[in-house]
Kinemage of the C-alpha trace (Angstrom):
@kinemage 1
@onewidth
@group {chain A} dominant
@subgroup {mainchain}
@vectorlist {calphas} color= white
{ca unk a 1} P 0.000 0.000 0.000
{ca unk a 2} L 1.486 3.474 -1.044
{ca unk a 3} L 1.926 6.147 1.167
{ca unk a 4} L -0.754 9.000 1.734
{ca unk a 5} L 0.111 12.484 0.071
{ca unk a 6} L 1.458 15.055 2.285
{ca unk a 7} L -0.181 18.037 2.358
{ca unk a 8} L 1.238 21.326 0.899
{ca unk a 9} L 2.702 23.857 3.272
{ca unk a 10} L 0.319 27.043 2.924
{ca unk a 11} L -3.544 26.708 3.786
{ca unk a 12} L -5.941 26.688 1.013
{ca unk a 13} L -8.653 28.734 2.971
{ca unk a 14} L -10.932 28.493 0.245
{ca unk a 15} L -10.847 24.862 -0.357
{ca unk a 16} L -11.676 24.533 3.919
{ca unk a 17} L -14.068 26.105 3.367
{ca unk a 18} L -15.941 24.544 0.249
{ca unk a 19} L -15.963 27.494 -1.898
{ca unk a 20} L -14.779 29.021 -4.958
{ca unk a 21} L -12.331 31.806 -5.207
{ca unk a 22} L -14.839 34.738 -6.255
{ca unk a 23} L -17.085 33.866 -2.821
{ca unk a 24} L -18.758 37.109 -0.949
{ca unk a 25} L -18.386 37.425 2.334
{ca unk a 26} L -22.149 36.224 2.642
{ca unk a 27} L -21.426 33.203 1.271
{ca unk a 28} L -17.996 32.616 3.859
{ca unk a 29} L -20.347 33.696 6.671
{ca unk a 30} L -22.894 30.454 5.367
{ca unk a 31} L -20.250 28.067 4.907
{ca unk a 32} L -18.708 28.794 8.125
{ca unk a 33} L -21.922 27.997 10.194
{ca unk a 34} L -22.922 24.880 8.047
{ca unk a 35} L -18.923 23.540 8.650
{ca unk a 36} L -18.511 24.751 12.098
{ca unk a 37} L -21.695 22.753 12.866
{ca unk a 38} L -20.808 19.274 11.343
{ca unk a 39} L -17.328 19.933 12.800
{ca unk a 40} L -17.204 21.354 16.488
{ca unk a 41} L -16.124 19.622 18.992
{ca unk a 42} L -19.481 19.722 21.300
{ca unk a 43} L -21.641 18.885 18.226
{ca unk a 44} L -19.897 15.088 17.667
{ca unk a 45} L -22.132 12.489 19.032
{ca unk a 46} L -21.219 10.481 22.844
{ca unk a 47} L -19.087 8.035 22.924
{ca unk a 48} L -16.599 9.547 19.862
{ca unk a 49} L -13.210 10.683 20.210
{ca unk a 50} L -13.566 14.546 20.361
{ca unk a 51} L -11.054 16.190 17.090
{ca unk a 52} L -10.692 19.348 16.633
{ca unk a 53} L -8.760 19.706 13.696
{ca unk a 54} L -10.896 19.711 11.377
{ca unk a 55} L -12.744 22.898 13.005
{ca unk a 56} L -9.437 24.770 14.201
{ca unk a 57} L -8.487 24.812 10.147
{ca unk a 58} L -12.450 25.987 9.425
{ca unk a 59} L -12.169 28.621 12.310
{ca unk a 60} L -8.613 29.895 10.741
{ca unk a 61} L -9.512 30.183 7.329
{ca unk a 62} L -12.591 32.026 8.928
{ca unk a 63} L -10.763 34.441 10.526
{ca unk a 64} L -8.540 34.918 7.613
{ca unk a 65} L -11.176 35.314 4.595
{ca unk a 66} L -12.747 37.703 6.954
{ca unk a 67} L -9.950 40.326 7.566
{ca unk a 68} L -9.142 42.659 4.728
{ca unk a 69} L -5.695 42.657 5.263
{ca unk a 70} L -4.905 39.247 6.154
{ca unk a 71} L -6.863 38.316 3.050
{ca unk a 72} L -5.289 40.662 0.999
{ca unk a 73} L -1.640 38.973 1.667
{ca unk a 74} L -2.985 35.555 1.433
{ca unk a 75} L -4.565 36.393 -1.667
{ca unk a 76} L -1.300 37.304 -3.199
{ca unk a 77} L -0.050 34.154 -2.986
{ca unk a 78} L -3.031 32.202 -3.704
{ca unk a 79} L -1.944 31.262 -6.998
{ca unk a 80} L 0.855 29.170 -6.127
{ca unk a 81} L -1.267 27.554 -3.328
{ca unk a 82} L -4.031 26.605 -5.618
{ca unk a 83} L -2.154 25.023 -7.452
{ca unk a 84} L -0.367 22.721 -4.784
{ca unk a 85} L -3.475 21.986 -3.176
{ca unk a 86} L -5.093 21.208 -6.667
{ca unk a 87} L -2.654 18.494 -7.284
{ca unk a 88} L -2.849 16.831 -3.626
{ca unk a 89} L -6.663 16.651 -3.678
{ca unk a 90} L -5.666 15.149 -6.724
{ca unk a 91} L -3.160 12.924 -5.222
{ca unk a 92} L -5.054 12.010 -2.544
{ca unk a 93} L -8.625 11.271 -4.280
{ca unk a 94} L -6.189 8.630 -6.296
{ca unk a 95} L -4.695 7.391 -3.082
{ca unk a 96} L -7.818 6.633 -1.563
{ca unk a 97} L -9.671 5.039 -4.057
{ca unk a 98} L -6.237 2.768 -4.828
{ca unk a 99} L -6.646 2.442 -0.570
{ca unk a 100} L -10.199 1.604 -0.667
{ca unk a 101} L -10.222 -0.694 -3.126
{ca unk a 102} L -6.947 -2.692 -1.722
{ca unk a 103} L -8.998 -3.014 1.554
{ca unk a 104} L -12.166 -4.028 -0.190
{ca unk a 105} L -10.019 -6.780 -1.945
{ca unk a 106} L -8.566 -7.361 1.285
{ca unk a 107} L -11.567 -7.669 3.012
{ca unk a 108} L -12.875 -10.503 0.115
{ca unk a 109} L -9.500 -12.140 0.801
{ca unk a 110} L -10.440 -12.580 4.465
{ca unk a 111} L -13.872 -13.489 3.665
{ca unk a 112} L -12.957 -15.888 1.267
{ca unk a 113} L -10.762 -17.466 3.641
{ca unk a 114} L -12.786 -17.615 6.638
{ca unk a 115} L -15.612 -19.156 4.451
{ca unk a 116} L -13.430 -21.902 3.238
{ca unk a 117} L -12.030 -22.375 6.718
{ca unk a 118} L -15.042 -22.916 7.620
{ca unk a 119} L -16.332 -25.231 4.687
{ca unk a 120} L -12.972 -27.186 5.724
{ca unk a 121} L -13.722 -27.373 8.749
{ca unk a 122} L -17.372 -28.707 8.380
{ca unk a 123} L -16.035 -31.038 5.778
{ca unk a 124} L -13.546 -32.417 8.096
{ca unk a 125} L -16.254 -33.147 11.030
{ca unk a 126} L -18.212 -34.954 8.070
{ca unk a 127} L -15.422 -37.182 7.344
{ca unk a 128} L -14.938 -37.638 11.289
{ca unk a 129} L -17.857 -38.263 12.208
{ca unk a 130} L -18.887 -40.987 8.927
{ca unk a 131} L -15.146 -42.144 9.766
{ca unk a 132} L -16.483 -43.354 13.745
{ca unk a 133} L -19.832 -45.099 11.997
{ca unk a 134} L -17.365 -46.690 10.134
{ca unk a 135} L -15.359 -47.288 12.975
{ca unk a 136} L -18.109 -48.678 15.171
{ca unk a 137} L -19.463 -51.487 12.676
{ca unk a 138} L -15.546 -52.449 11.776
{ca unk a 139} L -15.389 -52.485 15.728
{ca unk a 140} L -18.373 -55.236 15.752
{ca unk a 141} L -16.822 -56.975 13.472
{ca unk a 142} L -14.028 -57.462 15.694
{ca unk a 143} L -15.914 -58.436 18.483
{ca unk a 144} L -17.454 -61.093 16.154
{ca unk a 145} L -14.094 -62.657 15.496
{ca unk a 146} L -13.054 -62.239 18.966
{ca unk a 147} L -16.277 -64.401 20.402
{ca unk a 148} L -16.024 -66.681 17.515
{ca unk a 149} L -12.812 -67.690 19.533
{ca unk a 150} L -12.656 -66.846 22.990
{ca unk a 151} L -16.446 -66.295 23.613
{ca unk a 152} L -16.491 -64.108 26.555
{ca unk a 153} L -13.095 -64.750 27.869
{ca unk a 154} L -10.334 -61.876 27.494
{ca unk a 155} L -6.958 -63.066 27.490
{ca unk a 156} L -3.990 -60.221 28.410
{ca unk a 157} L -2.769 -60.356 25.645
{ca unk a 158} L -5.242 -61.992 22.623
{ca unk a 159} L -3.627 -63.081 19.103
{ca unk a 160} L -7.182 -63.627 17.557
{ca unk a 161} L -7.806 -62.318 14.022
{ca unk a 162} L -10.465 -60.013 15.375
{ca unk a 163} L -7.450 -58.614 18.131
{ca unk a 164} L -4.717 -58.542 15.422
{ca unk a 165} L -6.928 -56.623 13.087
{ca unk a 166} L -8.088 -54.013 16.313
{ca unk a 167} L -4.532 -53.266 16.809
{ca unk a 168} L -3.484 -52.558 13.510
{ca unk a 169} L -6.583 -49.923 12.992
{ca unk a 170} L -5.496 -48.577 16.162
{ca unk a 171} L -1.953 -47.890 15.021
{ca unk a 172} L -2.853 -46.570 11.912
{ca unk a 173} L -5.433 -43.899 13.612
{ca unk a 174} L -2.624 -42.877 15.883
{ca unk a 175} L 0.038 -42.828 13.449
{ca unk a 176} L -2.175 -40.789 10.803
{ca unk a 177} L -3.749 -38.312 13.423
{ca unk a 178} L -7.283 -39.805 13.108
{ca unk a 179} L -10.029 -38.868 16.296
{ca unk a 180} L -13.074 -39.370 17.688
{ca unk a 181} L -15.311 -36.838 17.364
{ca unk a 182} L -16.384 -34.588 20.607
{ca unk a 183} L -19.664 -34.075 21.691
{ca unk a 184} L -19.999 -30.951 20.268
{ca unk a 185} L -18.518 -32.066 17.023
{ca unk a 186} L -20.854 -34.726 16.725
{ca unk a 187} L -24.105 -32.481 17.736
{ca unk a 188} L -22.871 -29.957 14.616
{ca unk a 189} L -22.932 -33.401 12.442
{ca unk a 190} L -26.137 -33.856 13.238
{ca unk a 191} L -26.971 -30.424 12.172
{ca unk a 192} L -25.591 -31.027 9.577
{ca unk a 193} L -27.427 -33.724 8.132
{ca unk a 194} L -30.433 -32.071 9.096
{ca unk a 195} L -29.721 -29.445 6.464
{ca unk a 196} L -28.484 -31.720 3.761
{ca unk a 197} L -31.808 -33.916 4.253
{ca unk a 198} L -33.780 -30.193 4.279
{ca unk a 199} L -31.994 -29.356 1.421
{ca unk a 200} L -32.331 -32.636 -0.466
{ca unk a 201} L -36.323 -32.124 0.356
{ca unk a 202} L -36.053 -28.889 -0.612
{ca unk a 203} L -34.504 -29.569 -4.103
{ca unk a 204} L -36.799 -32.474 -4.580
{ca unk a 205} L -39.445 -30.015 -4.082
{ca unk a 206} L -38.470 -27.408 -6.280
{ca unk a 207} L -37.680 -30.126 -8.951
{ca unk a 208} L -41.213 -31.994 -8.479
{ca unk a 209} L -42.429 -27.933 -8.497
{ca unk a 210} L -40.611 -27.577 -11.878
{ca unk a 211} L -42.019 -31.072 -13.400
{ca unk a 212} L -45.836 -30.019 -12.579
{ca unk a 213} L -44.937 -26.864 -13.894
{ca unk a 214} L -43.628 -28.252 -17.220
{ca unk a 215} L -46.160 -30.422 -17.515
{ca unk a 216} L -48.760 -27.534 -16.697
{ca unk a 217} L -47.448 -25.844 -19.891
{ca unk a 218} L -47.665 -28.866 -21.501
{ca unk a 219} L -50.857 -29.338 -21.010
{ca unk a 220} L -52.040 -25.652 -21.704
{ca unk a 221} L -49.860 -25.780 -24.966
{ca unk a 222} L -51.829 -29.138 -25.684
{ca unk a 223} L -54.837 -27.592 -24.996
{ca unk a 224} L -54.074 -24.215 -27.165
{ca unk a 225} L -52.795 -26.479 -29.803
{ca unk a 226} L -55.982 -28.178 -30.019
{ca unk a 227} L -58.199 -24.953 -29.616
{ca unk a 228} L -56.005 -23.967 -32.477
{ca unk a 229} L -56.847 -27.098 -34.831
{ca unk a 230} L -60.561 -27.240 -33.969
{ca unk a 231} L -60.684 -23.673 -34.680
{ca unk a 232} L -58.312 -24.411 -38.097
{ca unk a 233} L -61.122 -26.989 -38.677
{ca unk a 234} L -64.328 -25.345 -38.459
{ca unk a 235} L -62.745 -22.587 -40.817
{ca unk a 236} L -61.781 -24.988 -43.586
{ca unk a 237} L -65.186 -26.056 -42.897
{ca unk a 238} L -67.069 -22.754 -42.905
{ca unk a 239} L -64.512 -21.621 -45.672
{ca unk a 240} L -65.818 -25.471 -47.483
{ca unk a 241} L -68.973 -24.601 -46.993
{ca unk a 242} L -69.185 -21.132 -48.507
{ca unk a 243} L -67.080 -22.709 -51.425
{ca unk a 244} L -69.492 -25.564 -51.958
{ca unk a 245} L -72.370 -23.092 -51.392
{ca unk a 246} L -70.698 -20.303 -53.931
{ca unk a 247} L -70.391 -23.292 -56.316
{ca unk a 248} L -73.820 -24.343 -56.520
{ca unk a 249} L -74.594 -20.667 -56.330
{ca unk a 250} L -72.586 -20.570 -59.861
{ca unk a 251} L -74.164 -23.939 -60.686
{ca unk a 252} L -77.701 -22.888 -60.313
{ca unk a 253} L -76.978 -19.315 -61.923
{ca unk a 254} L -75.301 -21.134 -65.347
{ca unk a 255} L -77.958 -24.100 -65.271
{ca unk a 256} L -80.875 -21.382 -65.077
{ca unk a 257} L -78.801 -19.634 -68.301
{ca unk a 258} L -78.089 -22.528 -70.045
{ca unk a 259} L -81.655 -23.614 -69.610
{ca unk a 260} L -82.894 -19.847 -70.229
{ca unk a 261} L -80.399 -20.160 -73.253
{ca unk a 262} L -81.579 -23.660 -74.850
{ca unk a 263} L -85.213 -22.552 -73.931
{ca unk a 264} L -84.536 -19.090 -76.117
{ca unk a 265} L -83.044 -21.441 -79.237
{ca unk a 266} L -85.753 -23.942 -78.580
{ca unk a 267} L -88.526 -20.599 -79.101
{ca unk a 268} L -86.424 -19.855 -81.995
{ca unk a 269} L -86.807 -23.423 -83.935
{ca unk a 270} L -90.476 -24.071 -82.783
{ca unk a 271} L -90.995 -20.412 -84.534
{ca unk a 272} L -88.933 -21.196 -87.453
{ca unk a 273} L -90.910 -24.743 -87.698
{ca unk a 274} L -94.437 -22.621 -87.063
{ca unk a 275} L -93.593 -20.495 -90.186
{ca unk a 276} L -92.681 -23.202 -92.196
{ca unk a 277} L -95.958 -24.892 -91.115
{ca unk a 278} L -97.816 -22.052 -92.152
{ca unk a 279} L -96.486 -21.941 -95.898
{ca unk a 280} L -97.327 -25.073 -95.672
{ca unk a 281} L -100.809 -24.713 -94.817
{ca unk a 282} L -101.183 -22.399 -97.344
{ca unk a 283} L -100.749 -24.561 -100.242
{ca unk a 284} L -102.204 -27.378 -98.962
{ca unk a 285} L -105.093 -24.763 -98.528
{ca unk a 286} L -105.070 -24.093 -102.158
{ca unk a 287} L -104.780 -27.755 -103.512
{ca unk a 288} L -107.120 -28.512 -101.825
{ca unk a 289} L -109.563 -26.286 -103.307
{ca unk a 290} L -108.332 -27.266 -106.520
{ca unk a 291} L -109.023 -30.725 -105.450
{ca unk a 292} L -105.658 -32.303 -106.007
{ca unk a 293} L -105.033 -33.436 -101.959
{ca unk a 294} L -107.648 -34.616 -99.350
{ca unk a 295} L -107.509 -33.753 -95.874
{ca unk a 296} L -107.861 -37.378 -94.357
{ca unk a 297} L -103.771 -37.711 -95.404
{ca unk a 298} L -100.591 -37.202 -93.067
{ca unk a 299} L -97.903 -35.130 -94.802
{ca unk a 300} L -94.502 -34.475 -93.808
{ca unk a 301} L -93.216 -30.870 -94.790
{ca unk a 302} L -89.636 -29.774 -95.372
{ca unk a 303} L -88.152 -27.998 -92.420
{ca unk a 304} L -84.805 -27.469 -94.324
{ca unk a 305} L -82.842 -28.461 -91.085
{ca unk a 306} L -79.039 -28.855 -91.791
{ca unk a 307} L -77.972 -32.703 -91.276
{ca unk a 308} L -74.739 -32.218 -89.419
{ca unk a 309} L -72.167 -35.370 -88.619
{ca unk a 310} L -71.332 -34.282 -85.300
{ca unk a 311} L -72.042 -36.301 -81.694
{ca unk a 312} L -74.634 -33.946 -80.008
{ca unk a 313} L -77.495 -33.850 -77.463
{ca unk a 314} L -80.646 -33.869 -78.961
{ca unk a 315} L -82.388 -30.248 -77.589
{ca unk a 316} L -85.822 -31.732 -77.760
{ca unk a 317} L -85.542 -35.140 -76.261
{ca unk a 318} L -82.528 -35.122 -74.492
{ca unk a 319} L -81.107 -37.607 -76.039
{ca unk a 320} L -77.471 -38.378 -77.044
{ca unk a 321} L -76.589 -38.359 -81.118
{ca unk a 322} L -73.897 -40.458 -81.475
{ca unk a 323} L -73.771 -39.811 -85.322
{ca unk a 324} L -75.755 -37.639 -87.395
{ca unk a 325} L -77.757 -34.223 -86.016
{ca unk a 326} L -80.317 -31.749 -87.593
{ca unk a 327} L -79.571 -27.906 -87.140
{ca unk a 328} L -82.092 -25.240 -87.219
{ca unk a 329} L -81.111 -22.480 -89.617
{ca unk a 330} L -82.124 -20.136 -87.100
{ca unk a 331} L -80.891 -20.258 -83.745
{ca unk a 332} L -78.321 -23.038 -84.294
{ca unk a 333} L -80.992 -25.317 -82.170
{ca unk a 334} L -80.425 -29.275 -82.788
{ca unk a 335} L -82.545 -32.198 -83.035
{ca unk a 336} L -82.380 -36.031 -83.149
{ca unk a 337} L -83.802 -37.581 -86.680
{ca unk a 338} L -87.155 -38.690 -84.290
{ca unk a 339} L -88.041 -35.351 -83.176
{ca unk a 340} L -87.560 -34.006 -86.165
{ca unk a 341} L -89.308 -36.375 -88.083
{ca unk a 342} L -92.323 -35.483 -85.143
{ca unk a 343} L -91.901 -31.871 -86.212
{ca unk a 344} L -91.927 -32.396 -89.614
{ca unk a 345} L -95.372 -34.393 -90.014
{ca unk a 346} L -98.567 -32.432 -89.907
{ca unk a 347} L -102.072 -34.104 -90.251
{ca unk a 348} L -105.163 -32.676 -91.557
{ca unk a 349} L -106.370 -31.532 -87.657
{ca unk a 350} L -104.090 -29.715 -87.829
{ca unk a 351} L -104.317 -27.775 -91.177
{ca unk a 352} L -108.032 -27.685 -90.197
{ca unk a 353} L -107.051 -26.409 -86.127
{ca unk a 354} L -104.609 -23.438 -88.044
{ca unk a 355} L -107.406 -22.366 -90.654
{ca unk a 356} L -109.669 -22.089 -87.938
{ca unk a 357} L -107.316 -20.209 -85.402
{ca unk a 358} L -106.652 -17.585 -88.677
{ca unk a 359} L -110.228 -17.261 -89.550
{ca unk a 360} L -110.521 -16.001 -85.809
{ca unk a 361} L -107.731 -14.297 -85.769
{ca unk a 362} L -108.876 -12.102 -88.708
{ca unk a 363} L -105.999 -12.922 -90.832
{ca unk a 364} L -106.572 -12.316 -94.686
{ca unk a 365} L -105.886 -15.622 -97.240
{ca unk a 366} L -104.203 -13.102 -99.036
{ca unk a 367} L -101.582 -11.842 -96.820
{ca unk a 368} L -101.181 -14.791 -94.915
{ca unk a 369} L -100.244 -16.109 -98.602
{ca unk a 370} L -98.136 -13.365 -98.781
{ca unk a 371} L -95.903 -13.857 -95.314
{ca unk a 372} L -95.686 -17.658 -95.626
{ca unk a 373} L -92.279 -19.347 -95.667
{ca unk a 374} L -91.172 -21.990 -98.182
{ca unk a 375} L -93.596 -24.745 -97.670
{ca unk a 376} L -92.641 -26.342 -100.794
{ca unk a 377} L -93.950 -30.061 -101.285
{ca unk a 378} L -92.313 -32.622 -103.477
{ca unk a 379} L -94.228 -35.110 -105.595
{ca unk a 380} L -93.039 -38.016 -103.586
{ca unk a 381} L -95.112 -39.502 -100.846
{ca unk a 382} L -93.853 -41.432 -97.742
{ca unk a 383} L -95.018 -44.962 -97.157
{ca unk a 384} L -97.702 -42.957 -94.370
{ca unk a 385} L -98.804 -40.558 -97.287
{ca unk a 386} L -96.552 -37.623 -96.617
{ca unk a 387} L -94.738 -35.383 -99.437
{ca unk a 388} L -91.061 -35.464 -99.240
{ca unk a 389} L -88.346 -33.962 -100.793
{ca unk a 390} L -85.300 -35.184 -102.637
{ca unk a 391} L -82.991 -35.133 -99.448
{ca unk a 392} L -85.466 -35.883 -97.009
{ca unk a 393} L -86.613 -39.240 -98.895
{ca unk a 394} L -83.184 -40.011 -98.895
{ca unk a 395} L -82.769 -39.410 -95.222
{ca unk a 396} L -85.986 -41.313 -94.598
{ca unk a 397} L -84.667 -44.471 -96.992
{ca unk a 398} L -81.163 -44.059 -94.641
{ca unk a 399} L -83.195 -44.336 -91.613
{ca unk a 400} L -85.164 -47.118 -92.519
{ca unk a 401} L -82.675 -49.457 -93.630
C-alpha cells in the first residue's frame, strides 16, 4: 500500500471552506456555520473521540477570509497555493480510491478465507464423524471374530484375528492423526445432516415444483394447440362450406342460363318450324280447293334443317346423337332424326285447327299467302302418305334401312 500524500505547506482557505475563489463574504459567513456545525467539537455524538482539527483549520480560514488585510496577503499568494493543493486533492482522491479498493479486496480475501475455513472445517467433522460409523461397525466386526474364539473370555494379551486386526486400525489412527469426534462435534454433524436432508427435500421439491410446472405448460400448450386445430377446422369447414355453397350458387346461376339459353333457341326453332308450317298450310289450302289433296292424309313438310355429322345432345328429347344431327337455320338449335321427323309431319287436324285459329284471328288468305315461308312439297309420298323432298326421302330411306 502506497503512502498518503502530504499536504502542501500554505492553507488553502478556500478549499476549507468549500468554496470558490470569487465567494462574498455572505457566502464565507454560510459556509462557516454549516462547517462549524458538522465539525465542532461539542456537536460530535457520545461516545466519539472529540477532534478538533478539522474545526481549528475551518475557524482559521474564517478568521482569515474575513480580515481585509490578512486576506489581501494571502490572496497574493493564492496562486501558487491553488495550485499545490489542486494536485494533492488530486493525489489524494487517487490514493484513496487505490486504498479503498486494496482493503475491499482485502476484506474478500479474508472473507474468502474464513468461508473456506469454515467449509474445511465442516467437511472435516463430516469425514470424522462418517469415519467413527465406520469405525463402530468395523469395531463389531471385531468383536465377532473375537467371540467366535474366545467367547467371553479376554486373554492379556489376545492373538485372535479379530485382536490382530483391532490393533493394527489402532496404530494406523494414531500414526495418521485420526479422532473421535467430541460431543460438540458430533451435535454440529447432526446439524448437519439435518440441512443436507432439508436441502435434499427442498430440491426435490423445487424439482417436483418444476415437473408439474412443465407439464402444466404442456398441457395448456396441448390444450391451445388443439383450440387452435378445432378452430383451423371449423374454418376450412365454414370456408368449405361457402365454397361448396358459392359453387352451386354458380351452378344454379349457369344451369338457369343454359336452360334460359336452350329454352330461347328452342322458341327460336319451334318459330322457325311454325312459319314453315304455315307456308305449308297455305298450299295445302289451295290444292285442296283445286281438289288435287284430301284432308284425311298425313304429310310431312320440309323444315330445311341442316344434317350435321357431329355427336350432339338432342335439344328436344334429351337424347345423345352419337352420329348424325339436324340444325335449325335459325338459332343453331339441334334435333335427333325422331323429333324431327315429329316436327316435320302435320295431319289434316291440324291444317283444319290453323285455318280455324286464322279465320278467328282475322288474318286475310291473301296476306297470310303473302308472309308464308317456303312450304314447298315434293311429288313423292312417304309410305304414311306424306310429301317429301329429294334429301329428305333419302334421309328417310337411310333411316329405314
Amino acid at each position: 500500500m502506497s503512502a498518503r500524500p502530504t499536504e502542501p505547506v500554505g492553507p488553502d482557505h478556500y478549499g476549507a471552506l468549500e468554496l470558490d475563489s470569487d465567494a462574498t463574504n455572505l457566502m464565507i459567513k454560510k459556509a462557516y456555520r454549516r462547517l462549524a456545525l458538522k465539525y465542532h467539537p461539542d456537536k460530535q455524538a457520545a461516545g466519539e473521540v472529540k477532534d478538533d482539527s478539522k474545526f481549528k483549520i475551518i475557524q482559521n480560514s474564517y478568521e482569515t477570509l474575513m480580515c481585509p488585510d490578512q486576506k489581501a496577503n494571502w490572496e497574493y499568494e493564492y496562486p501558487n497555493i491553488y495550485e499545490l493543493w489542486k494536485n494533492y486533492r488530486r493525489d489524494l482522491a487517487d490514493w484513496e480510491r487505490r486504498t479503498a479498493a486494496e482493503a475491499e479486496a482485502e476484506a474478500e480475501r479474508a472473507r474468502n478465507q474464513t468461508q473456506q475455513e469454515e467449509a474445511d472445517r465442516r467437511r472435516n467433522i463430516w469425514l470424522m464423524c462418517e469415519a467413527q460409523k465406520e469405525r463402530r461397525v468395523v469395531e463389531a466386526e471385531e468383536d465377532i471374530l473375537h467371540f467366535a474364539r474366545w467367547g467371553n473370555y479376554m486373554p492379556l494379551f489376545c492373538y485372535c484375528k479379530g485382536c490382530k486386526q483391532r490393533r493394527k486400525r489402532l496404530a494406523y489412527e494414531r500414526h495418521s492423526g485420526l479422532r473421535a469426534p467430541t460431543a460438540d462435534e458430533y451435535a454440529e454433524y447432526v446439524q448437519m445432516k439435518q440441512e443436507e436432508a432439508e436441502r435434499r427435500q427442498q430440491e426435490t421439491m423445487r424439482r417436483r415444483r418444476e415437473e408439474q410446472d412443465a407439464e402444466a405448460r404442456e398441457r395448456i400448450k396441448k390444450a391451445q394447440e388443439k383450440a387452435d386445430r378445432v378452430k383451423r377446422a371449423e374454418e376450412r369447414k365454414r370456408a368449405a362450406k361457402e365454397k361448396v355453397k358459392a359453387a352451386r350458387s354458380g351452378e344454379a346461376m349457369r344451369r338457369r342460363q343454359e336452360e334460359n339459353e336452350r329454352k330461347a333457341i328452342k322458341d327460336m326453332a319451334m318459330a322457325y318450324n311454325a312459319e314453315r308450317r304455315k307456308g305449308f298450310v297455305a298450299k295445302m289450302r289451295e290444292e285442296s280447293k283445286k281438289g288435287d289433296a284430301s284432308l284425311d292424309e298425313t304429310y310431312t313438310i320440309d323444315l330445311q334443317w341442316k344434317k350435321v355429322k357431329r355427336a350432339t345432345k338432342c335439344l328436344f328429347c334429351e337424347e345423345q346423337i352419337k352420329y348424325y344431327s339436324f340444325q335449325c337455320p335459325e338459332g343453331g338449335a339441334t334435333a335427333c332424326n325422331p323429333c324431327l321427323k315429329g316436327m316435320s309431319r302435320v295431319t289434316a287436324a291440324e291444317i283444319v285447327d290453323l285455318e280455324c285459329k286464322m279465320r278467328n284471328m282475322g288474318v286475310d288468305e291473301e296476306e297470310y299467302d303473302d308472309d308464308r315461308g317456303n312450304g314447298d312439297v315434293s311429288e313423292e309420298k312417304s309410305r304414311d302418305g306424306s310429301i317429301l323432298d329429294e334429301e329428305q326421302a333419302r334421309e328417310a330411306s337411310e333411316d329405314d334401312e
